[in-house]
C-alpha positions, 0 to 999 in steps of 0.5 A, a space after each residue: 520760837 516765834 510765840 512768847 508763852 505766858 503763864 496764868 496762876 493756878 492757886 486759890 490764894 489772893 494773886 494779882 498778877 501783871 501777866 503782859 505789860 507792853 506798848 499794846 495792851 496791859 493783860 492782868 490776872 487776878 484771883 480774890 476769896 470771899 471779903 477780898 476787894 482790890 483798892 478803889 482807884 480809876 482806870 488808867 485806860 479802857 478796862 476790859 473785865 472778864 470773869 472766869 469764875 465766881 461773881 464779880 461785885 463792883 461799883 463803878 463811879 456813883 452808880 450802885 453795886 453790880 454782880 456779874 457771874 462767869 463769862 461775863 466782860 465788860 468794858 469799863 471806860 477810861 477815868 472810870 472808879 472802880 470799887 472790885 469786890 468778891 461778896 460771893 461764897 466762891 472764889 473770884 478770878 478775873 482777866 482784866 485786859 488794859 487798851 491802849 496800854 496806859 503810859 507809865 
């Protein structure tokens, strides 16, 4: 077998998952409810969010509050703050992929 299989979590529960960490990229799943937020922090490598469902809340550096709905990606830079919320009704679930992958 040539491919190497990964598997996503599939529960509606709070779930932050490293799904791949190697020398190419970071690949992150993550699943958060209404009120659920993920510690402020900076990005340590250019940071590629995609929603797949529910409406992502966040607020980069000092720049004002943002939503963005499902199927939306962004492309947050290196050294960015970054405050993630879940102010929405409905569950949150973001694939957020790290390029270059960041040095340990």
């Amino acid at each position: 077998m040539i491919e190497q299989i990964y598997e996503l979590y599939k529960g509606e529960e709070k779930s932050i998952k490293r799904i791949i960490a190697d020398e190419n990229i970071n690949l992150n799943h993550m699943v958060l409810n209404f009120g659920e937020t993920l510690p402020v922090h900076y990005s340590n490598s250019t940071v590629y969010m995609t929603v797949v469902r529910g409406v992502l809340t966040i607020r980069l550096d000092e720049q004002q509050e943002n939503n963005y709905k499902k199927g939306t990606v962004l492309k947050i830079p290196y050294n960015t703050k970054m405050n993630v919320n879940n102010t929405s009704n409905k569950t949150l679930e973001l694939i957020v992929v790290k390029a270059p992958a960041p040095k340990a």
